[in-house]
VEXDREN-2710 file (C-alpha; in Angstrom, 1 decimal):
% VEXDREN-2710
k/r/px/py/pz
1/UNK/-7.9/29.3/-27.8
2/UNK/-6.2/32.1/-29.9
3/UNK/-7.2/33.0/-32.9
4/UNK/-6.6/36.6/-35.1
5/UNK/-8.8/39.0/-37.2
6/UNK/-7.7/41.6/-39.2
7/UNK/-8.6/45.3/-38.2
8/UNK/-8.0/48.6/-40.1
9/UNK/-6.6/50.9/-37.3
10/UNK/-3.3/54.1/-37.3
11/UNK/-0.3/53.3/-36.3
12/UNK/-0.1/55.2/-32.2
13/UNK/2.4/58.0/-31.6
14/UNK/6.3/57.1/-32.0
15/UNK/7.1/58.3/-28.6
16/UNK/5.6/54.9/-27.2
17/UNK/4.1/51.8/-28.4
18/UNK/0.9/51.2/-27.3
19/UNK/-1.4/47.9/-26.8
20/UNK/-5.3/47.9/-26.9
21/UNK/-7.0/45.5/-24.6
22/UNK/-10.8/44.5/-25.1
23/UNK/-12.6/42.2/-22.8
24/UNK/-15.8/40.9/-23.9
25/UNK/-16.5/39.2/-20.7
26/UNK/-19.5/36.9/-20.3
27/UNK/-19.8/34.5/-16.7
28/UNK/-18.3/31.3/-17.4
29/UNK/-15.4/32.4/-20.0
30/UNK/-14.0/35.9/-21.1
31/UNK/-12.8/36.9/-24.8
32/UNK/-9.2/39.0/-24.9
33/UNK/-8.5/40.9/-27.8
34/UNK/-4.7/42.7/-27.9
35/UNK/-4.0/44.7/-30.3
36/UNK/-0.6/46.3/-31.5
37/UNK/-0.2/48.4/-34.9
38/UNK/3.5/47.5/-34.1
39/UNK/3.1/43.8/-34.1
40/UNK/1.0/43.5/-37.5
41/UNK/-2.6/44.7/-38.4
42/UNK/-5.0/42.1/-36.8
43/UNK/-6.2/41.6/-32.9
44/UNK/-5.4/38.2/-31.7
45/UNK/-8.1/36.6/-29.7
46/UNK/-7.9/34.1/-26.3
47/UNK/-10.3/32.7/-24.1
48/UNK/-10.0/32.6/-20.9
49/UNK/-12.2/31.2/-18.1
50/UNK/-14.5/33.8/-16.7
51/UNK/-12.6/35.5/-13.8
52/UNK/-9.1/34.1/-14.2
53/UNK/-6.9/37.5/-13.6
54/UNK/-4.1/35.6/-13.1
55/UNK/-4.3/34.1/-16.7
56/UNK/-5.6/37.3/-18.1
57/UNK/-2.1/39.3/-16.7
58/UNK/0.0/37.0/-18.4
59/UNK/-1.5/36.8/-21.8
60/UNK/-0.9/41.2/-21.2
61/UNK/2.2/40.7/-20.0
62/UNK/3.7/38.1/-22.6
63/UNK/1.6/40.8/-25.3
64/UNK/4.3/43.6/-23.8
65/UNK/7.3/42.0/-23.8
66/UNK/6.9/41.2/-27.3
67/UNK/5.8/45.0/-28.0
68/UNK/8.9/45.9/-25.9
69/UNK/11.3/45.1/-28.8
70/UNK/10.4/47.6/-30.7
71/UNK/12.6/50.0/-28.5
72/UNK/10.0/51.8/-27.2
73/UNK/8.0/52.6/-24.1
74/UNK/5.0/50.3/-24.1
75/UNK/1.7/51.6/-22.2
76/UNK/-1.6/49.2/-22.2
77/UNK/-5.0/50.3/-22.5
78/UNK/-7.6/48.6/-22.2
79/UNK/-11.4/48.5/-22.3
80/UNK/-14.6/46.2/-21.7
81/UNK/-18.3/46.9/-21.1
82/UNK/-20.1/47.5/-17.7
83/UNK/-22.1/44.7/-16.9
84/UNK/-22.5/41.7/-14.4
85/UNK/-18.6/42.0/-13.2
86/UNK/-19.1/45.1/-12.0
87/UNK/-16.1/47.1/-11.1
88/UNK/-13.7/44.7/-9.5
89/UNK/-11.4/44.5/-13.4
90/UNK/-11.3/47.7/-13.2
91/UNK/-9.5/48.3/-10.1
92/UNK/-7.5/45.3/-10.6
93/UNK/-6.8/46.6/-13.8
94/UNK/-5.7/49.8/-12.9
95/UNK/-3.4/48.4/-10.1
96/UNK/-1.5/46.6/-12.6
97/UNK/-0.5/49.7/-14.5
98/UNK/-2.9/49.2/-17.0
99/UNK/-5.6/52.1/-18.7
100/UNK/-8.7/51.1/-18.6
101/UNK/-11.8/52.0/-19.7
102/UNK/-15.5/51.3/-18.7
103/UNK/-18.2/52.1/-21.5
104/UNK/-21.8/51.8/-21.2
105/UNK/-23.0/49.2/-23.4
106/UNK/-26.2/51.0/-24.2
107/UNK/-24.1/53.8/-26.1
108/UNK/-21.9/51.6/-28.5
109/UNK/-22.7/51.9/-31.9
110/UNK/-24.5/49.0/-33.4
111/UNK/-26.0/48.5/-37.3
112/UNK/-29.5/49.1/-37.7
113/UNK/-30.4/46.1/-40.4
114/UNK/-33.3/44.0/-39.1
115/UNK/-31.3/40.9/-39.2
116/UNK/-27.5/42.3/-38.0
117/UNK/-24.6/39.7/-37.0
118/UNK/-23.6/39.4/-33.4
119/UNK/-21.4/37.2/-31.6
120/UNK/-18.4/37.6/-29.2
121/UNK/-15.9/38.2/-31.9
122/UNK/-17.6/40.5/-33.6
123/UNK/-18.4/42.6/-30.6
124/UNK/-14.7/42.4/-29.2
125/UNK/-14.1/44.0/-32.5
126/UNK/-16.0/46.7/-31.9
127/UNK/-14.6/47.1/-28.5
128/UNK/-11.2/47.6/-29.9
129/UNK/-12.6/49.7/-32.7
130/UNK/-14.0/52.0/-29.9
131/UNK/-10.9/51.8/-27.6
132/UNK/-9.0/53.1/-31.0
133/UNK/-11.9/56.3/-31.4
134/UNK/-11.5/56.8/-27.9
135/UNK/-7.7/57.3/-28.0
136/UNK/-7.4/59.5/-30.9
137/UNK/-9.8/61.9/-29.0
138/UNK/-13.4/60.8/-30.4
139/UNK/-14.9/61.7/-27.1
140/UNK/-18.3/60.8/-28.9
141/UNK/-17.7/57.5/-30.0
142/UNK/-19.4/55.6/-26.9
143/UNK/-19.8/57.2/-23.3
144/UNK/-17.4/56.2/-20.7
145/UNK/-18.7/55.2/-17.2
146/UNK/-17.6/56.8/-13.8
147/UNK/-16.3/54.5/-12.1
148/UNK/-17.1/54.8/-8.3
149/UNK/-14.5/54.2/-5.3
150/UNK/-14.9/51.1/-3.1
151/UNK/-16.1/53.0/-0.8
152/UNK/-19.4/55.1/-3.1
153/UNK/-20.0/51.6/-4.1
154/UNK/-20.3/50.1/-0.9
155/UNK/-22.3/53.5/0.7
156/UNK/-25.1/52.7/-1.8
157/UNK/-25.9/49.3/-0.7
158/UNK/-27.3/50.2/2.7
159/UNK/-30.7/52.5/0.5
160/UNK/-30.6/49.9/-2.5
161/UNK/-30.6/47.0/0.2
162/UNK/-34.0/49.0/2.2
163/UNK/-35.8/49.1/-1.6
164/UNK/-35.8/45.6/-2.0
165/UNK/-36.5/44.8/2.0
166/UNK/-39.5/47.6/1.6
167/UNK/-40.6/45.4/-1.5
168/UNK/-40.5/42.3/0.1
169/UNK/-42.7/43.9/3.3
170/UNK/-45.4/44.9/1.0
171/UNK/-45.1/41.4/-0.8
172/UNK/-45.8/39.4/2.4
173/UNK/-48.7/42.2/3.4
174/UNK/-50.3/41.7/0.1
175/UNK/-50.1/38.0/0.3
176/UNK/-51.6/37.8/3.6
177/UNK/-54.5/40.4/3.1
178/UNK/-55.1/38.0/0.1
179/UNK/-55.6/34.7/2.1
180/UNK/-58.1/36.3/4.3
181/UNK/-60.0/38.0/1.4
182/UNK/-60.3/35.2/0.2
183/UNK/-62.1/33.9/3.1
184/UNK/-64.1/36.8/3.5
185/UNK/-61.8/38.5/6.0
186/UNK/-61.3/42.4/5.8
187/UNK/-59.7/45.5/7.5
188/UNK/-56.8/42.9/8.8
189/UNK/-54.0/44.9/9.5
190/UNK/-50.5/42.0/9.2
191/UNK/-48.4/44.2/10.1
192/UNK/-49.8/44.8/13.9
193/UNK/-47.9/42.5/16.7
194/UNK/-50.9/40.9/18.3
195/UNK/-51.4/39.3/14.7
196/UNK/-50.9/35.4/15.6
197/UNK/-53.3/36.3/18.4
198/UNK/-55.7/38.2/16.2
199/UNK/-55.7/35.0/14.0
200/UNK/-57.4/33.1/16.9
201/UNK/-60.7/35.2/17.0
202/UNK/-61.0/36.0/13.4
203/UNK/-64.2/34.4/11.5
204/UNK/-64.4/33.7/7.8
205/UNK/-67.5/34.9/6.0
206/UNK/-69.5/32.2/7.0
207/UNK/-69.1/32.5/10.8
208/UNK/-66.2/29.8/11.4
209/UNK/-62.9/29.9/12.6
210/UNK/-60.0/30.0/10.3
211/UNK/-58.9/26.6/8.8
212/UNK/-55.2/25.4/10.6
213/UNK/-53.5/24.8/7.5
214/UNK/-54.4/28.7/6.8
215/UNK/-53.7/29.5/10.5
216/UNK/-50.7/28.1/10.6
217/UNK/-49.8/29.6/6.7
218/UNK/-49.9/33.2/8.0
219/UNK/-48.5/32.9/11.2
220/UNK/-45.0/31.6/9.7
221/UNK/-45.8/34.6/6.8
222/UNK/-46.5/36.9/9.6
223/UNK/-43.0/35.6/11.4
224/UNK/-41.2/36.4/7.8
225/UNK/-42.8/39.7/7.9
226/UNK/-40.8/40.6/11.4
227/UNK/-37.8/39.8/10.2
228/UNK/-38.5/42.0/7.2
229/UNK/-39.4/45.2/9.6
230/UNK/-36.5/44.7/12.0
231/UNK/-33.8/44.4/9.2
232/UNK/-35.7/47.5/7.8
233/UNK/-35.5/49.4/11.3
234/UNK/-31.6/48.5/11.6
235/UNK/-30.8/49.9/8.2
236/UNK/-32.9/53.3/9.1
237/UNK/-31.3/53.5/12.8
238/UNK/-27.6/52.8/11.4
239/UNK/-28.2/55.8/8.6
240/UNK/-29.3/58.3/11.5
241/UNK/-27.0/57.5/13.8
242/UNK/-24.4/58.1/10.7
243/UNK/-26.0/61.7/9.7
244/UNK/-26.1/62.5/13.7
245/UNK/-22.5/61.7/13.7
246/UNK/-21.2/63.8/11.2
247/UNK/-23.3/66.5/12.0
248/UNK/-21.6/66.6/15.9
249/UNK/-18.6/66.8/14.2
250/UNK/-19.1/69.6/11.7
251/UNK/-17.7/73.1/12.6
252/UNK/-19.9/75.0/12.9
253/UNK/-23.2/72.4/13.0
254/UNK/-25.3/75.1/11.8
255/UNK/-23.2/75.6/8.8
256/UNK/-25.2/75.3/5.0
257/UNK/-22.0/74.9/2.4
258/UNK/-21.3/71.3/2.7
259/UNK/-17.7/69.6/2.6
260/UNK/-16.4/66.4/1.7
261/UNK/-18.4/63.5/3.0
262/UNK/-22.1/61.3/2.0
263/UNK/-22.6/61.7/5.7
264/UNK/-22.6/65.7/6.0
265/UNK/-24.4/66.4/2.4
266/UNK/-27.5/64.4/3.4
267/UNK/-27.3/66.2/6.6
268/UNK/-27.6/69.4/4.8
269/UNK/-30.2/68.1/2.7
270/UNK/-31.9/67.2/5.6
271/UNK/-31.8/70.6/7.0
272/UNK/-34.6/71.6/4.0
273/UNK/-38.1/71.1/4.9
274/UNK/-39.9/68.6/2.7
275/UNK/-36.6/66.4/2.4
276/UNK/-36.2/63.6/5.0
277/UNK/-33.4/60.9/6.0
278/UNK/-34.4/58.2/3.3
279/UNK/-34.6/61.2/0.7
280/UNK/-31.5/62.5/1.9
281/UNK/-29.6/59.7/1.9
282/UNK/-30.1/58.3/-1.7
283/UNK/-29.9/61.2/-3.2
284/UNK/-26.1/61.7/-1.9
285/UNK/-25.3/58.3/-2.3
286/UNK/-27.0/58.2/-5.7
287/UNK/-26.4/61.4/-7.1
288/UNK/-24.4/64.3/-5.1
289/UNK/-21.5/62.1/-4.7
290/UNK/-20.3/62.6/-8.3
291/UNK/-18.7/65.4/-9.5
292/UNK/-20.8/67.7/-12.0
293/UNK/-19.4/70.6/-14.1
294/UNK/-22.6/72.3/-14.9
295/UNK/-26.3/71.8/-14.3
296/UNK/-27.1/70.7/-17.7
297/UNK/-24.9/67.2/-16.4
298/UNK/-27.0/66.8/-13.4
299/UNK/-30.2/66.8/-15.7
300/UNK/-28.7/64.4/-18.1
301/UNK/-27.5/62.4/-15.1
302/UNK/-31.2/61.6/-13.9
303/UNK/-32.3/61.0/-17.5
304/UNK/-34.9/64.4/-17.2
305/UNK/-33.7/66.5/-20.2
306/UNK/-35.3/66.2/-23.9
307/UNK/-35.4/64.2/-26.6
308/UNK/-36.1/66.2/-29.6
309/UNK/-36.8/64.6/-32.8
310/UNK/-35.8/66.7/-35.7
311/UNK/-35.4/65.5/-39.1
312/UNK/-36.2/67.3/-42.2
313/UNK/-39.9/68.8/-41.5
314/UNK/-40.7/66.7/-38.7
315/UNK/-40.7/68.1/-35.3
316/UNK/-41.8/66.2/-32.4
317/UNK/-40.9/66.1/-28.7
318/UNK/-39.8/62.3/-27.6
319/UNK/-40.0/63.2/-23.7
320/UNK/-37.6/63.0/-21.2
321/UNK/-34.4/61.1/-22.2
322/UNK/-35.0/58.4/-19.2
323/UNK/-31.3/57.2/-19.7
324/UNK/-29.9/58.4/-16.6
325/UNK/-30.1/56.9/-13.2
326/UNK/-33.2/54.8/-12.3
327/UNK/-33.7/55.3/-8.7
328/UNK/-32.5/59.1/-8.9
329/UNK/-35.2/59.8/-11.3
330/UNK/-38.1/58.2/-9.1
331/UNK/-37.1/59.9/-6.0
332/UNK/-37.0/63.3/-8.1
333/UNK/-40.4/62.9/-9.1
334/UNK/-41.2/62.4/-5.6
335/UNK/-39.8/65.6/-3.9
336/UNK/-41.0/67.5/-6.3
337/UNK/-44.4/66.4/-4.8
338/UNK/-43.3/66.9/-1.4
339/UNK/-41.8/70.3/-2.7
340/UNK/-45.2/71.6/-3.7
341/UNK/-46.5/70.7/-0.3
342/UNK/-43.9/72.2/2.1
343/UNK/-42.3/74.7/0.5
344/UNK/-45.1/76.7/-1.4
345/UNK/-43.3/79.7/-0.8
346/UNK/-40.4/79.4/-3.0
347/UNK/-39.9/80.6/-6.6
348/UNK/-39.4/77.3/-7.8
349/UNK/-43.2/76.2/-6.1
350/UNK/-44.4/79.8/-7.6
351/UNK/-42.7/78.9/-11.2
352/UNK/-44.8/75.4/-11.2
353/UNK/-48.2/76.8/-10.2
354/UNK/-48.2/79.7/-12.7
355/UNK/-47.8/77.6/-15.4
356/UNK/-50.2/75.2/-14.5
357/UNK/-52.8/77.4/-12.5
358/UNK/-56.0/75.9/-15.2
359/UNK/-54.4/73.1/-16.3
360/UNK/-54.8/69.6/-15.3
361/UNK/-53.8/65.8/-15.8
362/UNK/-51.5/65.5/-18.2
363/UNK/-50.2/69.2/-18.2
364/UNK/-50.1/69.6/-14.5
365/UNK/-47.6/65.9/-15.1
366/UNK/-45.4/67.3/-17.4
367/UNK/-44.8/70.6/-15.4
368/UNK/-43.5/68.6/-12.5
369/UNK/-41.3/66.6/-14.6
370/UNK/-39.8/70.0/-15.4
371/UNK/-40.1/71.4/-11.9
372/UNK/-38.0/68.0/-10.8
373/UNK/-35.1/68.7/-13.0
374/UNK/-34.9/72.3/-11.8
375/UNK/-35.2/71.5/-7.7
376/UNK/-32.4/68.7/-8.3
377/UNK/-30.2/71.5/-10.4
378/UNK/-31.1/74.0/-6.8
379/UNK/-30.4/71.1/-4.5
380/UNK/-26.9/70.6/-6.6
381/UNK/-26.1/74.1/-6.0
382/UNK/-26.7/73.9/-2.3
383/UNK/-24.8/70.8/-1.5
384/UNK/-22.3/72.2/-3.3
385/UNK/-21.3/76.0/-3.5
386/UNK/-24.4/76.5/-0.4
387/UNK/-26.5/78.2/-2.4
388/UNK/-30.4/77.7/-0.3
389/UNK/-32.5/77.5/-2.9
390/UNK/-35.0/80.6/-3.5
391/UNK/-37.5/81.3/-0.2
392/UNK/-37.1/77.4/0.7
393/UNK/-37.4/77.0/5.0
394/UNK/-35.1/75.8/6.6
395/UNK/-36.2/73.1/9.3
396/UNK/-35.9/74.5/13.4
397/UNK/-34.2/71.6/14.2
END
């Protein structure tokens, strides 16, 4: 299918010719726009099915050839929207010689009538509208992502992978505590070994045995629940014997400023009392691997600075932002606990309580959401430049 649509767009630099590519990619077909002011003033469209590089290439390629007779050098850029293909274009993309562009769909402009038009050409449009802002400098038109090497991407799913194993654990637990509630059955731990045994001697709430069907239920839940625990144990084992590694081979072990490598930053994190291995580890791998210019990017990266609301007279706080990274953000909230607890020493633990010394509930909440963003600013400057945040103790071992 090819098809064209007329957009209002300036002509690119007369040094080289340049042709915009948008993808509005969906999972069964893909929509290509190109676009070059050379070749007229409307973006023809073709669909593709989803996934087909090979087809996608040559509709680019045959685009550039026809570019090329204007006498110039041709670049391509190119842009789509992160979603369900991930990262994969991208590289593929970028081995082909091509410039591209991943933006987060959340940030694109969109009309705010109740009833607004949207379908796949219109939103192509807009991707090629946004490729064209993004060109002449409009560094505020949309935010591009970071895209992440093979190899962040693939460090990330060992923690993500331990979440959703964790989830499933307490899933099966839950369920089986519920069967035997329900039978007037309490203080049954699943999780223990001698489970299928235990099952044996149990007695509902009426004095008899368990019914077989049940029996039977809860051992095959309880067999589930092993596999769940020993995949869980193999993920932990396989990140400490990773930290332990790198830290034998750092020179000198003892050293604080951290180098290159997720192994040897969640190794110094570690080092910090309050902050173990599963702490360490996602926030490396979710967080310290990026680069950051300044502390106000680390803050906006975890979604914990403000959203002001000013307009004419009104003033009002919105909160934190919450547009930043999920997991990051959870796990934040967490050590700040944890920081409370085992490092009340530090200025940072001194900071929180004087600000909070009568308060409580809802006060004492919003402190530590404020306390969080400044220990992950600290914990930035100490994976980074070494700097041990104020009075924090260092573990023995």
């Amino acid at each position: 299918m090819s098809n064209v649509m007329t957009i209002a767009a300036p002509v690119s630099g007369v040094d080289d010719a340049t042709l915009y590519v948008g993808f509005e990619l969906a999972k069964s077909t893909w929509l290509v726009g190109l676009y070059a002011p050379e070749l007229g003033n409307t973006v023809s469209r073709h669909k593709v099915e989803g996934g087909d590089l090979s087809k996608t290439c040559d509709l680019i390629a045959a685009a550039k050839r026809r570019l090329m007779k204007v006498g110039k050098p041709v670049r391509v850029v190119s842009i789509y929207e992160a979603g369900y293909d991930g990262f994969w274009l991208h590289r593929a993309l970028v081995s082909a010689g091509v410039e591209n562009r991943v933006i987060d769909a959340a940030s694109v402009p969109v009309e705010r009538r109740t009833r607004r038009a949207k379908t796949d050409r219109l939103d192509l449009e807009q991707l090629i509208r946004m490729l064209l802002a993004l060109e002449r400098g409009e560094t505020r038109a949309c935010r591009v992502v970071r895209v992440p090497t093979p190899k962040e991407e693939d460090a990330k799913r060992q923690h993500r992978e331990r979440r959703v194993l964790v989830t499933e654990r307490t899933a099966h637990t839950n369920r089986m505590k519920g069967i035997l509630m329900a039978l007037g059955i309490r203080d049954v731990s699943p999780r223990r070994r001698d489970f299928p045994e235990q099952l044996k001697t149990l007695r509902t709430g009426t004095g008899e045995p368990l019914p077989p069907s049940t029996r039977q239920s809860l051992v095959r839940e309880h067999e589930r629940l092993c596999v769940l625990e020993r995949q869980i144990k193999e993920i932990e084992v396989s990140q400490a014997e990773e930290i332990k590694a790198a830290a034998e081979a750092q020179t000198p072990p003892q050293a604080v400023v951290v180098g290159e490598g997720s192994a040897v930053r969640a190794g110094a994190l570690m080092r910090l009392k309050g902050i173990g291995q599963l702490g360490a580890i996602t926030l490396d791998r979710e967080v310290f691997y990026r680069h950051f210019d300044n502390r106000r990017e680390v803050a906006s990266y975890i979604g914990l600075t403000p959203s002001p609301y000013c307009s004419g007279n009104m003033r009002s706080d919105q909160g934190i932002s919450k547009a930043g990274n999920r997991r990051a953000r959870t796990l934040a909230i967490e050590l700040a606990w944890l920081w409370l607890r085992y490092q009340p020493d530090t200025s940072l633990s001194r900071w929180f309580q004087e600000r909070t010394r009568n308060a409580t509930g809802r006060i004492r909440r919003i402190a530590l959401v404020a306390l969080a963003r400044k220990l992950m600013i600290a914990l930035w400057r100490y994976v980074t430049v070494g700097v041990i945040p104020e009075g924090a103790v260092m573990k023995t071992a």
